[in-house]
N, C-alpha and C positions, 0 to 999 in steps of 0.2 A: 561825731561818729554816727553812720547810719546805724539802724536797726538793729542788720544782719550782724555790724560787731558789736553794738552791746548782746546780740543774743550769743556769740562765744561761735569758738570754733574746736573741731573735731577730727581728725587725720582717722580713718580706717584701713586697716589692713585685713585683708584675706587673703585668704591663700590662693581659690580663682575667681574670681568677678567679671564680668556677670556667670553663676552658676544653676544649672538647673533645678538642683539638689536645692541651692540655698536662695532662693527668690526672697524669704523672710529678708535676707539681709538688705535686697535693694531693697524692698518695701519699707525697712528702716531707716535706713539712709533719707530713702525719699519723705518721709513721716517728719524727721528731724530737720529737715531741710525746711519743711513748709512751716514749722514753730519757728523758724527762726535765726534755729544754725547753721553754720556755714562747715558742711561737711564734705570733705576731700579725700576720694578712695585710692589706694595703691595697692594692685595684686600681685602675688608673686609669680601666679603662672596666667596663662592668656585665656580669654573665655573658652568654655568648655564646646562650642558650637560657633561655625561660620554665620556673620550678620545676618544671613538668608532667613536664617530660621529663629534670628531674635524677634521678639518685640521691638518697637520703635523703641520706647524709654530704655531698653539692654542697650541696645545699640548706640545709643547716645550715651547710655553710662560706661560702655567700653570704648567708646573713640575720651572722652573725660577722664578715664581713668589713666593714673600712673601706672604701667607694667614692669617690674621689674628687671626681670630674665630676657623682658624685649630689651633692653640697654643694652645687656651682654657684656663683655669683657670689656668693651671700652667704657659702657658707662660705669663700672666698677671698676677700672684704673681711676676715671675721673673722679669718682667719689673717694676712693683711696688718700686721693691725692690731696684734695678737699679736705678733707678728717687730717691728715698728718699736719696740715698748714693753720688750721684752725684749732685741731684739741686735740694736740700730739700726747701730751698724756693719757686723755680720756680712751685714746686709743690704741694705748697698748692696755693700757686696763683692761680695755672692750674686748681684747681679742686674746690675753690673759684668761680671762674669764668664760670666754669661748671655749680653750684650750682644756678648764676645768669642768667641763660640761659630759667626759666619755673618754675612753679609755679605746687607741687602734681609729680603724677607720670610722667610728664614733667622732673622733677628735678631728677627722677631714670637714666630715660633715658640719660638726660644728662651726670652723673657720667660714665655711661656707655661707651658714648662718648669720654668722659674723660680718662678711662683706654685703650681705642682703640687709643687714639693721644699718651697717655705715649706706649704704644709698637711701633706705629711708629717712634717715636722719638729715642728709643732704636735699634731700626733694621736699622735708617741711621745713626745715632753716630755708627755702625757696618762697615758700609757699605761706610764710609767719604762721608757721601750726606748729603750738606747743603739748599738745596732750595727742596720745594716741591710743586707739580702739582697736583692740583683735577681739576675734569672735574666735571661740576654743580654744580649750590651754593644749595646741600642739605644738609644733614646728615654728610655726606664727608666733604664737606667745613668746618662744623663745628669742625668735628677733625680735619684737617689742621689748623684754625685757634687756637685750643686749644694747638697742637704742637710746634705752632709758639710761645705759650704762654711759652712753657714749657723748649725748647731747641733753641730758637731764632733763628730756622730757617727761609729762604725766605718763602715766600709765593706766589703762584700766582693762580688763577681760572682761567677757560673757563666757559663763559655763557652761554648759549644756550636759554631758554625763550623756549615753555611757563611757564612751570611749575614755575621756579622761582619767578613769575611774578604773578602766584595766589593768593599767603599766603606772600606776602612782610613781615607784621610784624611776621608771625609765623614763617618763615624761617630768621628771622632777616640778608634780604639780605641786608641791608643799612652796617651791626656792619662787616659782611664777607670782604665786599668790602673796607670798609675803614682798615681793618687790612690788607690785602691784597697788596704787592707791586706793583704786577702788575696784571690787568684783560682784558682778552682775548674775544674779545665779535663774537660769529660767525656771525653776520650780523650788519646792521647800524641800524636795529629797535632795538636790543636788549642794544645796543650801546645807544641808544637815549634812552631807558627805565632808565638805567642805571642814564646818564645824566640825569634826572626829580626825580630820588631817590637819589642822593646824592647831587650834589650841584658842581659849576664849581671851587672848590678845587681839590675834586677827577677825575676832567675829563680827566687829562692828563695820569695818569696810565690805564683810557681804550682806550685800543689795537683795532683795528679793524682785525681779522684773519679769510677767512674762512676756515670753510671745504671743502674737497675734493675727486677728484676721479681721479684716474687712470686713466683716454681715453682706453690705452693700452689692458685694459683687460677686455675691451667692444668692440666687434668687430661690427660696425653695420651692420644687417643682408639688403644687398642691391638687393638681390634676388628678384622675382617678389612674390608676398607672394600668400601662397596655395590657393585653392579656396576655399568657402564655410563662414560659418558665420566671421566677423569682430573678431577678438581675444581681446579683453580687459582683461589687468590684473593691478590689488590692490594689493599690498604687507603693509604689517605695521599687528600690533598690533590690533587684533579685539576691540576696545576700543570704547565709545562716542567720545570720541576727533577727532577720526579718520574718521568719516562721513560713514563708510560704510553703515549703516541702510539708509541713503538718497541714495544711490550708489542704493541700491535692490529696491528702490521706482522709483530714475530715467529709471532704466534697465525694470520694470514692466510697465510701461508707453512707453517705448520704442517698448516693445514688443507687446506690445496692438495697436499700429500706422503700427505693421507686419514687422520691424526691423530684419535682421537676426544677432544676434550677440552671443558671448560665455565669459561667463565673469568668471575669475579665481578669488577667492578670496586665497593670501600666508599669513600667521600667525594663531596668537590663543591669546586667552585672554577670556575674563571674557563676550566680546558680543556674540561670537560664537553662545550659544543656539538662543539667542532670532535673531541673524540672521539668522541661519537657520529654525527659525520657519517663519522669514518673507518672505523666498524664498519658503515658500511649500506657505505661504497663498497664494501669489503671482502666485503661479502655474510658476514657475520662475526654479522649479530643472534640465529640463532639458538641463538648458541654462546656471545653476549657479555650477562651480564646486571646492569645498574646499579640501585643500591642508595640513593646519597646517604651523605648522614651519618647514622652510626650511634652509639649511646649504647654504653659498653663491654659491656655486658652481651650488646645486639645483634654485639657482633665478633669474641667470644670464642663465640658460637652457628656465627659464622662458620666460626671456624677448626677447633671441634670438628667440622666438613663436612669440612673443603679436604683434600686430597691432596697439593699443593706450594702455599709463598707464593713472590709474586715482586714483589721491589721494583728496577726497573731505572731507579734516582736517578742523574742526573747528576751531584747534588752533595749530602751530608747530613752530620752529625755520629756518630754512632750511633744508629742509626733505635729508639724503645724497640717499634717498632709489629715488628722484627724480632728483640726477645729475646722478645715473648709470642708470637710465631707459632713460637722452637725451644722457649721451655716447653711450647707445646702440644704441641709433638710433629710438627709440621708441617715439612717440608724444604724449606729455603729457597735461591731463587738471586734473586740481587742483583749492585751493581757494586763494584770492589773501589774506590772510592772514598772521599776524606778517613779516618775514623775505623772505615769499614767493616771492612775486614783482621782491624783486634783483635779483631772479633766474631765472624767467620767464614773459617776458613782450611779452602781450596777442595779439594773432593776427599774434607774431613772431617769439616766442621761444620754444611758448606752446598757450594753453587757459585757462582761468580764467573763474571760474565758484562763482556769488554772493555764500559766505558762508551758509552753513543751507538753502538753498531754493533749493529741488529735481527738479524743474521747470527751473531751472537754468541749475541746472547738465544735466539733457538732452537736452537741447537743444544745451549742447557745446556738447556733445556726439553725438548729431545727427549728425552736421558737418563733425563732423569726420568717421562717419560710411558709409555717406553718399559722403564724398569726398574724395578718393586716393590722387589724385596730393597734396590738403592741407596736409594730413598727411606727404607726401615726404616730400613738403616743409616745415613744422615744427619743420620736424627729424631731416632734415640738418642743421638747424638755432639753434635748440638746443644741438647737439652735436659740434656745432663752442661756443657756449657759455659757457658751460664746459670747450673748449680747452683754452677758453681766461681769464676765471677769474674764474674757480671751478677746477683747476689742479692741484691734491693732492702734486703732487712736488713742484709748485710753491709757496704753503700756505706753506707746512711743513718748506722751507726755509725763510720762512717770521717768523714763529713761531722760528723757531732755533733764529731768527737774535733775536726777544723779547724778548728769555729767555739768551742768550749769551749779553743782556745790563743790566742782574741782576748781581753784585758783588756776591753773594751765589753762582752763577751755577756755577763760572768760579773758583771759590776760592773752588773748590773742595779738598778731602784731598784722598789719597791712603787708599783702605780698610785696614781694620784692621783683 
């Protein structure tokens, strides 16, 4: 046996790959690959961006990767067909169980689900991958858990929260977890959520793992910074969840007290308009400048700019978009919400600003606008906290070690 199968092997499912949103995940993937495993991805929908504007390594991990929805009907006859010839049983089970998943067009959707786990199950019975990885217990999870119905493969998630954590009985995250062999939770809130939804049976298959970053490939900018207004930059998702509407209330208050500052807002989503209609009401545009979505490379240009980041989330898990803003060097104020805390504790890694209250947000931003030496000191205390417990190397070898203690990873078979 070479190496690569004694170190085991690992099937991934996401939902889109490569995505911009979730770059953690190829950085996983790619982490786990270089200890050792032999990790193989399959998405259910197509990368979120044409090749032009991936990176070389996206671009390579999307011509690599299995598509699902790219087969289409015929690769789902073919796998259909595959599954009745090989585990006719298993597969009315599978799709039994599908059926008990929702009640009306609940129950469409689920079969759907269904025909999406019989072609995964068919693509690593291909591929001799016996264990498989979903990242959140949504949609995904559910076909991982129908797979595992179907071809008695491993199972294992990564949590993340909030999401999951909204719709507990519609996302039937209790039925995921307990079929699930092993669960990876990215922080101790979510961990403990976990623990109050199922019961101290299932407590010992959740995993504490986090996520990570690089250091490396955040340089922090230690130069004396340009003159002229305070740089402030938000990256994430224009979303409610994400607080930016409080962000354009605090920043308008700010500038009304005669604050000089320049505030970046990075993404796109469904707020956009109604934020940019709160920056004109505000008389705020020529302080406030949108950007859309950015490629990493474009956000890390970013943050070698910015002077403070600011993520005022109503609700997140641990945000990876605020361990590359303390590797940079960048001082950050955020909400001390869900898994937030473990990343940044107030006063010395960052600041903490009450959730949902713009009275709040500014006034940790005035601190900061107002104080140099705090922000040095910040920057520096938050990029030692990354290097100590958010160091992409050090989680990913932590996550190999969880998945190389599953019988399935390591009882891999040679493709076929």
């Amino acid at each position: 046996m070479t190496s690569v199968e004694q170190g085991g092997a690992v099937a991934y499912l996401v939902s889109r790959y490569p995505a911009v949103s979730h770059t953690f995940i190829l950085r996983e993937v790619q982490g786990l690959r270089a200890l050792g495993l032999r990790v193989e991805v399959a998405s259910v929908n197509a990368p979120d961006r044409l090749p032009d504007r991936m990176s070389d390594g996206e671009r390579e991990e999307a011509a690599a990767t299995y598509g699902i929805k790219r087969h289409g009907v015929r690769g789902a006859l073919a796998a259909l067909a595959w599954a009745a010839a090989t585990h006719p049983i298993a597969l009315l089970r599978t799709l039994r169980e599908a059926l008990g998943q929702g009640r009306g067009v609940k129950r469409i959707y689920a079969l759907a689900y269904a025909v999406e786990a019989v072609m995964v199950t068919r693509w690593m019975s291909g591929r001799g991958l016996q264990h498989l990885h979903v990242h959140f217990g949504n949609e995904a999870a559910l076909v991982g858990m129908l797979a595992k119905t179907l071809g008695g493969v491993g199972l294992s998630l990564t949590i993340h929260g909030p999401d999951e954590f909204d719709d507990v009985p519609g996302q039937r995250l209790r039925q995921k977890v307990e079929a699930a062999d092993r669960v990876v939770c990215i922080s101790q809130f979510a961990r403990s959520q976990l623990m109050r939804l199922t019961g101290p049976a299932q407590w010992a298959k959740l995993q504490l793992c986090r996520l990570g970053v690089d250091p490396a490939r955040f340089v922090p900018n230690i130069s004396a910074r340009a003159a002229g207004p305070v740089r402030l930059l938000s990256v994430g998702r224009l979303a409610p969840a994400k607080g930016q509407l409080l962000l354009v209330q605090a920043c308008a208050q700010l500038k009304g007290e005669g604050l000089a500052f320049a505030l970046t807002l990075v993404g796109d989503g469904p707020d956009r308009a109604r934020l940019e209609e709160a920056v004109q009401h505000h008389r705020l545009a020529d302080s406030v400048r949108f950007t859309g979505a950015l490629n990493q490379a474009e956000v890390r240009a970013e943050l070698a700019c910015a002077d403070a980041f600011v993520l005022p989330s109503l609700a997140e898990g641990i945000p990876v978009v605020l361990m590359e803003a303390m590797a940079s060097g960048v001082p950050c104020v955020t909400s001390p919400v869900n898994g937030i805390p473990e990343l940044i504790e107030h006063g010395h890694s960052g600041l903490l600003a009450m959730p949902g209250d713009a009275q709040a947000l500014a006034d940790q931003l005035r601190k900061l606008i107002a104080d140099a030496p705090l922000r040095h000191r910040l920057a520096l205390a938050g990029r030692a906290k990354v290097e100590r417990a958010f160091h992409l190397a050090d989680n990913v070898a932590r996550l190999a070690a969880i998945f190389r203690s599953l019988p399935a990873v390591t009882a891999q078979r040679v493709p076929s």
